[in-house]
C-alpha positions as CSV (number, residue, x, y, z in Angstrom):
1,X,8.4,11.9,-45.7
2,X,7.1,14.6,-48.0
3,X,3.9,13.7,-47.6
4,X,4.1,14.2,-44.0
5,X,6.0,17.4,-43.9
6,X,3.2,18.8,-46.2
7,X,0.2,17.6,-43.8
8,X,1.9,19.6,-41.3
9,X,2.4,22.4,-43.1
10,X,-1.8,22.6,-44.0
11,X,-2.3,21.8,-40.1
12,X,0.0,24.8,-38.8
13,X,-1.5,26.9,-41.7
14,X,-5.4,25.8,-40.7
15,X,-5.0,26.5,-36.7
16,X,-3.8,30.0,-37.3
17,X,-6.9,30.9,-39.1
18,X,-9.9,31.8,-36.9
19,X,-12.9,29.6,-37.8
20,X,-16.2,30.6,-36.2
21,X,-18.4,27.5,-34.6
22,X,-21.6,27.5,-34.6
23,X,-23.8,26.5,-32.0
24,X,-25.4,23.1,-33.2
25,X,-28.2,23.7,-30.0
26,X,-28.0,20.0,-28.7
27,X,-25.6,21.5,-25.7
28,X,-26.4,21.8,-22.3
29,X,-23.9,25.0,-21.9
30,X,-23.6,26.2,-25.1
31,X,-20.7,29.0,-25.4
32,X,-23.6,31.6,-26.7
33,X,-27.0,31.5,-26.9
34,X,-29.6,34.0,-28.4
35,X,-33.0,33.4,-28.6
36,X,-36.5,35.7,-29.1
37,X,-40.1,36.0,-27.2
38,X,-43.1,35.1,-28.6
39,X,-41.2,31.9,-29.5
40,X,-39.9,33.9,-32.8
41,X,-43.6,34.8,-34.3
42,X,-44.6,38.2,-34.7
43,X,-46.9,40.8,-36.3
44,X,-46.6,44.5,-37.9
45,X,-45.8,46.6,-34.9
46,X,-44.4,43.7,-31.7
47,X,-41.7,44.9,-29.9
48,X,-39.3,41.9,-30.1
49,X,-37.7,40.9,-27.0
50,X,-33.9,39.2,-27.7
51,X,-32.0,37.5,-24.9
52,X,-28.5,36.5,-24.9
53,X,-26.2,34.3,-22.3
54,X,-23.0,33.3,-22.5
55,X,-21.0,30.3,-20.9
56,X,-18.3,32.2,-19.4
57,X,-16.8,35.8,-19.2
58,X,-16.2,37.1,-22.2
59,X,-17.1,39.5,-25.3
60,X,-20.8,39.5,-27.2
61,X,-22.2,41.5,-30.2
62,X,-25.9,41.1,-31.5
63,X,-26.9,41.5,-34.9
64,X,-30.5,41.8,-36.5
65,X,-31.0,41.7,-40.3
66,X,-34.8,42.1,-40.7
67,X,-37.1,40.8,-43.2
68,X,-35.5,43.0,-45.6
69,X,-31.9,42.6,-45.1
70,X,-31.5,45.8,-43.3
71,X,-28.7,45.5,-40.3
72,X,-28.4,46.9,-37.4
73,X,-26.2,46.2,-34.4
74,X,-28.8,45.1,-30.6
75,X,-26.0,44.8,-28.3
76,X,-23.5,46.6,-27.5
77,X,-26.2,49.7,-27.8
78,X,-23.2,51.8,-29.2
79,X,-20.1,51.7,-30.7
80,X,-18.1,52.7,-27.3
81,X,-20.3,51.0,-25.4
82,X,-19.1,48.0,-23.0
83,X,-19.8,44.3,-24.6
84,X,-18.2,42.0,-21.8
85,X,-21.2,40.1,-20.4
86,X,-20.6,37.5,-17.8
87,X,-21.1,34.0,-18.0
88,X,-23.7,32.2,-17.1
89,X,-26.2,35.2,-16.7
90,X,-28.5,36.2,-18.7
91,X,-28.9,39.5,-20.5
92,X,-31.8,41.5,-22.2
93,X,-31.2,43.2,-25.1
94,X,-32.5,46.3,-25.0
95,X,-32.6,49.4,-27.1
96,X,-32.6,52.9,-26.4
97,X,-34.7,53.8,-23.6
98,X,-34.9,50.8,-22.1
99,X,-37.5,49.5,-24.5
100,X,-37.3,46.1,-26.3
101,X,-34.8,45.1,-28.7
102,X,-36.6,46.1,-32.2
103,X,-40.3,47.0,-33.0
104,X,-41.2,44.9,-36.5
105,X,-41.6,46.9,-39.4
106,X,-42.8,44.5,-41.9
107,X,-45.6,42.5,-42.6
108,X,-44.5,39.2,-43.7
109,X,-40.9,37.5,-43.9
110,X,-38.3,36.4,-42.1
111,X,-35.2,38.1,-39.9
112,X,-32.2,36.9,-38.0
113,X,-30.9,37.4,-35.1
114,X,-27.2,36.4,-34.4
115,X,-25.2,36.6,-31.5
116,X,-21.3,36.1,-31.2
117,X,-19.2,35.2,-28.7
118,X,-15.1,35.7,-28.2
119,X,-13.3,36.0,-25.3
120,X,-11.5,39.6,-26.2
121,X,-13.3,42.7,-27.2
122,X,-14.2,42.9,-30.6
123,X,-13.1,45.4,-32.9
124,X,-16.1,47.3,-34.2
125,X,-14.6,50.9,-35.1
126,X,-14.8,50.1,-39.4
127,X,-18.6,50.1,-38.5
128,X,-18.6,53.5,-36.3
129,X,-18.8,56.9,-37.4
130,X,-19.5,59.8,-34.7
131,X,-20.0,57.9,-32.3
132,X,-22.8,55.9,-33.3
133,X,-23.1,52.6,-35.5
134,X,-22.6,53.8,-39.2
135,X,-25.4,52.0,-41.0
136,X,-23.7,52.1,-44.6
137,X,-20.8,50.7,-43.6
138,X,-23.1,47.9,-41.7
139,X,-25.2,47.5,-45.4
140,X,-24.7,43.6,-46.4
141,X,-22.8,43.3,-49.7
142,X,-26.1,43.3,-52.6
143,X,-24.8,39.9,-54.0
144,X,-24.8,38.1,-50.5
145,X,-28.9,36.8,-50.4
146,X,-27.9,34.7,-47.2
147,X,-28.9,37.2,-44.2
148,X,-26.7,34.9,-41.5
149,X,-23.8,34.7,-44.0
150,X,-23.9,38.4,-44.4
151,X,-24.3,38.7,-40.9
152,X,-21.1,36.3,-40.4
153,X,-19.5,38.6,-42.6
154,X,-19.5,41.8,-40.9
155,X,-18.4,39.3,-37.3
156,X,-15.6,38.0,-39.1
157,X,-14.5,42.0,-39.5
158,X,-14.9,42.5,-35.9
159,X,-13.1,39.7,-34.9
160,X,-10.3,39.3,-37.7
161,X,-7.5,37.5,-35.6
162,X,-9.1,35.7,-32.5
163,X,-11.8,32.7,-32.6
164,X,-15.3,33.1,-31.8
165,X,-18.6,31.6,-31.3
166,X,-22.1,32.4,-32.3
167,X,-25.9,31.4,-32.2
168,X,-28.8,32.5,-34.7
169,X,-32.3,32.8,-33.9
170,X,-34.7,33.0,-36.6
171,X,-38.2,34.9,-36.5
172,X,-41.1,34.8,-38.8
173,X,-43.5,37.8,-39.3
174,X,-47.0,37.0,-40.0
175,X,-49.0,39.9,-41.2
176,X,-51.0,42.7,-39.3
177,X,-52.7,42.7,-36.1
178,X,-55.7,42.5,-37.5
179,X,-56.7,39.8,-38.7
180,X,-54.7,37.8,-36.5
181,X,-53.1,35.3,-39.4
182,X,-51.6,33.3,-37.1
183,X,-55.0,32.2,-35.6
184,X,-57.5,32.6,-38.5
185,X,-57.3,31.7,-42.4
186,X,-56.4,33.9,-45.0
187,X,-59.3,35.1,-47.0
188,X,-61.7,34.4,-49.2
189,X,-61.9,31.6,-46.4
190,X,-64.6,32.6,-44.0
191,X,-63.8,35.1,-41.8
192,X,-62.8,35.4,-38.1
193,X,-65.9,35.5,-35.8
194,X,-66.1,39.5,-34.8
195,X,-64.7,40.0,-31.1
196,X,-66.7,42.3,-28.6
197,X,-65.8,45.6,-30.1
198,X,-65.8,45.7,-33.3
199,X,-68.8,47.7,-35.4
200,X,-71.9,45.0,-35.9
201,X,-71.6,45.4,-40.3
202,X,-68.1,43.9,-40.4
């Protein structure tokens, strides 16, 4: 009998705690999904391109923590801007301007991109200030070296009190445009046959 009274005690405990699921990708209509062009691989200087789409109506945010762990918040472009997105349709990200989502600064590495899902507004005001995203306040914690968990961190803020959903897409930067790395061997391999263009003593 006790045994039983405490087992329902942990279960009534357990289901009013939020706990964030992850999308395992193996479903046809996942609740969120985020993914990047160019298949995730970039150089110095791409302008990434992020979609998002979402099973049904609802609330998104997108996060990007680049190679360096620096975050920033894709989607919604502001702090007052609107996040409901509608399901089943699928969104760019964009950034100011119109332009892609992020241009890669770096040179080698790996970012994240994570995208989260609930179905009322999140509550994104500890990270505003002015009017715009406040970027120290969005700095991961220095002795969190996983960028999703730190990302996960700052959703769980957000969205204290109500469940949600989220999906990750990784990237990988390569290097510079020139040489292509992704195409040619790193020297002191031999080196990339010249294209048309490029001076005759190279």
């Amino acid at each position: 009998m006790v045994i039983s009274q405490l087992m329902m005690a942990a279960l009534a405990v357990s289901s009013s705690v939020p706990v964030p699921l992850r999308f395992a990708g193996d479903s046809a209509d996942p609740p969120i999904k985020v993914w990047l062009s160019s298949d995730g691989e970039f150089l110095y200087g791409d302008r990434a391109r992020v979609y998002i789409q979402a099973a049904e109506d609802g609330y998104a945010v997108v996060l990007h923590a680049d190679t360096r762990g620096r975050v920033r918040v894709l989607f919604p472009l502001a702090p007052d801007g609107d996040h409901y997105v509608r399901g089943g349709k699928k969104y760019e990200v964009k950034s100011s301007g119109e332009h892609e989502a992020f241009v890669v600064e770096d040179t080698t590495g790996r970012g994240v991109v994570m995208a989260a899902f609930s179905s009322s507004r999140f509550l994104v005001e500890k990270y505003a200030k002015g009017g715009h995203w406040d970027f120290r306040a969005l700095a991961p914690d220095t002795s969190e070296s996983d960028p999703e968990a730190a990302l996960l961190d700052i959703v769980r803020v957000m969205q204290p009190s109500q469940r949600f959903t989220y999906d990750v897409a990784t990237y990988i930067v390569y290097g510079t445009h020139y040489p292509d790395v992704r195409r040619y061997p790193p020297y002191p391999h031999p080196r990339p046959r010249p294209w048309p263009g490029w001076p005759w003593w190279w």
